[in-house]
N, C-alpha and C positions, 0 to 999 in steps of 0.2 A: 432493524435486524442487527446483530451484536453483531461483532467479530472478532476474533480471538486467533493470535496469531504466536508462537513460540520461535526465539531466534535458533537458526538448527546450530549452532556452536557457540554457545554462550549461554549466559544466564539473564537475558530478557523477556519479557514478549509487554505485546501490545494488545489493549481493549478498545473496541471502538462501539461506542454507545451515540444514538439516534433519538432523540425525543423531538420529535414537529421539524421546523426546518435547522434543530441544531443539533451539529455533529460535534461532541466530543472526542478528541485521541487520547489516550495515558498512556505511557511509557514507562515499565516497572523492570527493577531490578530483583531478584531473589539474589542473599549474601546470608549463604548458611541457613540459620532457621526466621528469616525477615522477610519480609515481602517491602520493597523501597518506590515509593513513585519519583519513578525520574522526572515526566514533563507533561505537563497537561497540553494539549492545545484544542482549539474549536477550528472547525472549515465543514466549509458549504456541504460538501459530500464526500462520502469516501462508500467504494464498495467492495472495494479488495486493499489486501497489504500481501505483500510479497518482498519476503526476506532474502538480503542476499544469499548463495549457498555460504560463505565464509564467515556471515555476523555481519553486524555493527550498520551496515547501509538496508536501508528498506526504502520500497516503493511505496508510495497510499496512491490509489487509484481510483478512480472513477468512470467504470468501463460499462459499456453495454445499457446504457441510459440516456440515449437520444443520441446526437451528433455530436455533440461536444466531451469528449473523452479527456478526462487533466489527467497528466501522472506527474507527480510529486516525488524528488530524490531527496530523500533525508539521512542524515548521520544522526547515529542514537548515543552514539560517545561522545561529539563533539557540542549536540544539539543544534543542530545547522539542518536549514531544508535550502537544499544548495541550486536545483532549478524545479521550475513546474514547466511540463512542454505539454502542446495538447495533439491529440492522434485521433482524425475525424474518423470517427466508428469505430475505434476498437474497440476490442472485444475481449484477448487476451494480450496474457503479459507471461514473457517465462525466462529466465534468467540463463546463463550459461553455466557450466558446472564449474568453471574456473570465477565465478564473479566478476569477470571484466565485461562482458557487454549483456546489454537487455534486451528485448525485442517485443515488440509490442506488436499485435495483427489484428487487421479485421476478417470475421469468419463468414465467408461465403453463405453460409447455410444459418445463421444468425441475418444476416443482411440481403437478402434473397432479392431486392427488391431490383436490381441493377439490371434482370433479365427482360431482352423485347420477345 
């Protein structure tokens, strides 16, 4: 499944393309009437990207697909993926309006299974 993500203040976004067990990321610039690929990279999975509200840092994620949940902090300026932490079962991920902290959860109603 694609995914297609636009930075909300700037002028990036990101493609993320899936053929068998290989993920590619692209990282594109538009500069006037160009379209520029910034950075190709390949990783095991991704199923969401979530842009900071400010630009320039994004999340790649891999949420809601077994136990093992990675989220990936990357700089798209600097081209740095500066840590990957992992969060058993999450589910979502939502950023704060100022861009300083992220929060990642697992959703009860998604992970139902926890009930006696």
């Amino acid at each position: 499944m694609p995914i297609f993500a636009w930075e909300p203040k700037g002028s990036r976004f990101i493609v993320v393309l899936s053929e068998l067990n290989k993920v590619v990321i692209n990282i594109y610039n538009v500069d006037k009437d160009k379209i520029n690929l910034l950075k190709t990279m390949e990783r095991k999975n991704i199923s969401s990207v979530h842009w900071n509200p400010l630009g320039r840092f994004v999340v790649l994620a891999n949420l809601g697909r077994g136990p093992a949940s990675e989220i990936e902090f990357y700089d798209t300026e600097e081209n740095i993926s500066y840590a990957t932490v992992e969060h058993y079962m999450a589910d979502n991920i939502e950023w704060d309006p100022t861009g300083r902290y992220l929060v990642s959860s697992v959703s009860y109603w998604m992970h139902a299974n926890d009930v006696r």
